[in-house]
ZADOFI-760443 format. One record per residue (C-alpha): residue number from 0; residue in three letters; chain; x, y, z. Coordinates in steps of 0.02 Angstrom, whole numbers, plus 50000, padded with zeros to 5 digits. Layout:
! residues N
<pamar = NUM, vodren = ALA, kolvex = A, px = X, py = Y, pz = Z> $
...
//
This chain:
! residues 73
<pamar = 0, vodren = UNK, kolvex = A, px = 55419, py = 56382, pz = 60372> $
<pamar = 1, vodren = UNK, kolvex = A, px = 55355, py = 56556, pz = 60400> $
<pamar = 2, vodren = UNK, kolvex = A, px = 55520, py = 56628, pz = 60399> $
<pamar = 3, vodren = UNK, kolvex = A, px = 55510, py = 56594, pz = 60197> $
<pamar = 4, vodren = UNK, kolvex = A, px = 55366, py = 56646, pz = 60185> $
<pamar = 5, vodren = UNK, kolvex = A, px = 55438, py = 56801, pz = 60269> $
<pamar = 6, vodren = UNK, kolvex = A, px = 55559, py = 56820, pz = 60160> $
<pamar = 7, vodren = UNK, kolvex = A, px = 55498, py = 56783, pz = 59971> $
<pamar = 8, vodren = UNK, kolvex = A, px = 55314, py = 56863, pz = 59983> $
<pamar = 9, vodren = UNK, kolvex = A, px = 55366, py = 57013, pz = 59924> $
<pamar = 10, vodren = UNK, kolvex = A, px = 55492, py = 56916, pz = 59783> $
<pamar = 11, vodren = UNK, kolvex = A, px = 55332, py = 56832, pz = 59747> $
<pamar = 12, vodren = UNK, kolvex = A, px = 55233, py = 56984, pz = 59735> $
<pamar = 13, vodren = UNK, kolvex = A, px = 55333, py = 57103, pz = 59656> $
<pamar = 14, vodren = UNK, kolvex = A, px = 55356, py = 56959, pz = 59499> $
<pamar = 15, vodren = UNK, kolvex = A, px = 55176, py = 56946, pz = 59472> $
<pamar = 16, vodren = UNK, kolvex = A, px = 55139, py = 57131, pz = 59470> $
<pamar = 17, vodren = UNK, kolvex = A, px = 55298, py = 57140, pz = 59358> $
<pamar = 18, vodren = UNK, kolvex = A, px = 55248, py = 56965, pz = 59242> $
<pamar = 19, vodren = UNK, kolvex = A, px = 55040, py = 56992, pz = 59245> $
<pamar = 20, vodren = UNK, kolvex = A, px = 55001, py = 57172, pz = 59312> $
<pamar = 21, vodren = UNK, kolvex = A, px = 55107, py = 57284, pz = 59210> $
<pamar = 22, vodren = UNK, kolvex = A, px = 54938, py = 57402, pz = 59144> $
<pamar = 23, vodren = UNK, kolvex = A, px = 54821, py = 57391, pz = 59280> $
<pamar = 24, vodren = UNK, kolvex = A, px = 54911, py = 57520, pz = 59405> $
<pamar = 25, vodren = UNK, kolvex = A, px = 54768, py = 57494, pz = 59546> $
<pamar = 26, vodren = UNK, kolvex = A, px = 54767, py = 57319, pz = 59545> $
<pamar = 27, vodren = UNK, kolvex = A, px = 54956, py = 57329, pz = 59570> $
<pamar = 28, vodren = UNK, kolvex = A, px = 54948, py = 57446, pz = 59701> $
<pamar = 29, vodren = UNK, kolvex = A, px = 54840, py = 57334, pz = 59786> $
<pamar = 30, vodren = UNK, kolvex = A, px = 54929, py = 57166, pz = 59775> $
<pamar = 31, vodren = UNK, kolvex = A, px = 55082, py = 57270, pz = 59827> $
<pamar = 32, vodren = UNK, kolvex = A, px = 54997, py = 57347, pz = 59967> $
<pamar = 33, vodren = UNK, kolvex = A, px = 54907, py = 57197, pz = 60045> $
<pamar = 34, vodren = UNK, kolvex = A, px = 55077, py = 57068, pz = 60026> $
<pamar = 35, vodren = UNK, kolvex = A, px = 55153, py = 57225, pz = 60116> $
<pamar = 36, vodren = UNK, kolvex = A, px = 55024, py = 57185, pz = 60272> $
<pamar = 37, vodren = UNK, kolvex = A, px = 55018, py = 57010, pz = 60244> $
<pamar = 38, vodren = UNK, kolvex = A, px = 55211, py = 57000, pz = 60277> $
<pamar = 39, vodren = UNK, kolvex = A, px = 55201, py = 57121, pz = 60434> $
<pamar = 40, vodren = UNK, kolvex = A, px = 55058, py = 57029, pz = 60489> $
<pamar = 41, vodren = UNK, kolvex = A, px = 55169, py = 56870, pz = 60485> $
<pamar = 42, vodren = UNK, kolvex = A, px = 55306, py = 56948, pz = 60539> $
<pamar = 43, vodren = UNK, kolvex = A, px = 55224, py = 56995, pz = 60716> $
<pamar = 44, vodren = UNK, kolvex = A, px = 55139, py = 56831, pz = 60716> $
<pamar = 45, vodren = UNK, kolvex = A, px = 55319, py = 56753, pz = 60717> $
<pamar = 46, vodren = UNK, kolvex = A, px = 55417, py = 56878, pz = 60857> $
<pamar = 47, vodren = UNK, kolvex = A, px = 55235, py = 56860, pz = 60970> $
<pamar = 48, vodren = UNK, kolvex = A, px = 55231, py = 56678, pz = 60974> $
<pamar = 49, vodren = UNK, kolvex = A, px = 55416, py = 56686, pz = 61009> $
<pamar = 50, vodren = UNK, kolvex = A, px = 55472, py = 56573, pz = 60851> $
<pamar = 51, vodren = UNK, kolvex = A, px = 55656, py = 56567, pz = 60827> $
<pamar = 52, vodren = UNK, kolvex = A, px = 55750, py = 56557, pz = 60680> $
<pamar = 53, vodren = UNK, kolvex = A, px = 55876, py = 56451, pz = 60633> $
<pamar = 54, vodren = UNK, kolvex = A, px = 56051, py = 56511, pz = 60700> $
<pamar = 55, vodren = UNK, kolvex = A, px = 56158, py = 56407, pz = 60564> $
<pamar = 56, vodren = UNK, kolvex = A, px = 56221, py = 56528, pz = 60444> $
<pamar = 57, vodren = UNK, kolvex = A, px = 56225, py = 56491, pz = 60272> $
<pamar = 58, vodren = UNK, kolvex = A, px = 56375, py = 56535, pz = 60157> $
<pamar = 59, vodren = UNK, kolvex = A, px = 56305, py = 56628, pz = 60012> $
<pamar = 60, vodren = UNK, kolvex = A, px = 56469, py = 56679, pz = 59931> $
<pamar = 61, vodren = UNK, kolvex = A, px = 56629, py = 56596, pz = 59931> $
<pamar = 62, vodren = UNK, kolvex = A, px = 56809, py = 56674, pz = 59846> $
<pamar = 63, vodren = UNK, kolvex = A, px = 56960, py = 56585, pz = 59916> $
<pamar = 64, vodren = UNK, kolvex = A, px = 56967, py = 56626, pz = 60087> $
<pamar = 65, vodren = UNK, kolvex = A, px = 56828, py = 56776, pz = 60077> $
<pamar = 66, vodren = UNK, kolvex = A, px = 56665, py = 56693, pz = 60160> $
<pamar = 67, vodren = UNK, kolvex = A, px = 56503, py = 56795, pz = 60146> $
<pamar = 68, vodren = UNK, kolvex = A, px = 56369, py = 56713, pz = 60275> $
<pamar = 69, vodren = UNK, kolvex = A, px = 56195, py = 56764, pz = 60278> $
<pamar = 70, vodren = UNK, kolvex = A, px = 56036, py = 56684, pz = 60415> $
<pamar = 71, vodren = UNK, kolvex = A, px = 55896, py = 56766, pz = 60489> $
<pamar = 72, vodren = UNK, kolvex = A, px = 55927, py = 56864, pz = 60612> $
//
């Protein structure tokens, strides 16, 4: 679970500074900013407490016999 959140806090972030923070420049430096530390924060959390990913890759993209994979690494 905290891979995702990992991985789509900044997603997350960056659409509400783009949908509801467009004019106020410091607030969106700050949401930026703190999801920025949240998500190293959570990051270290993860590699300290020795969490491991899942190592099933996922096929993203698919064209005849072209297979693009992405996982977490």
């Amino acid at each position: 679970m905290i891979f995702w959140i990992i991985q789509f806090l900044p997603l997350v972030s960056a659409a509400a500074i783009l949908l509801f923070l467009r004019r106020q420049h410091t607030l969106a430096a700050a949401v930026s900013v703190i999801a920025a530390i949240v998500n190293a924060m959570l990051a270290f959390a993860a590699f300290w407490q020795g969490a491991v990913p899942s190592q099933q890759p996922a096929v993203w993209l698919e064209v005849g016999l072209f297979q693009v994979e992405f996982g977490f690494v």
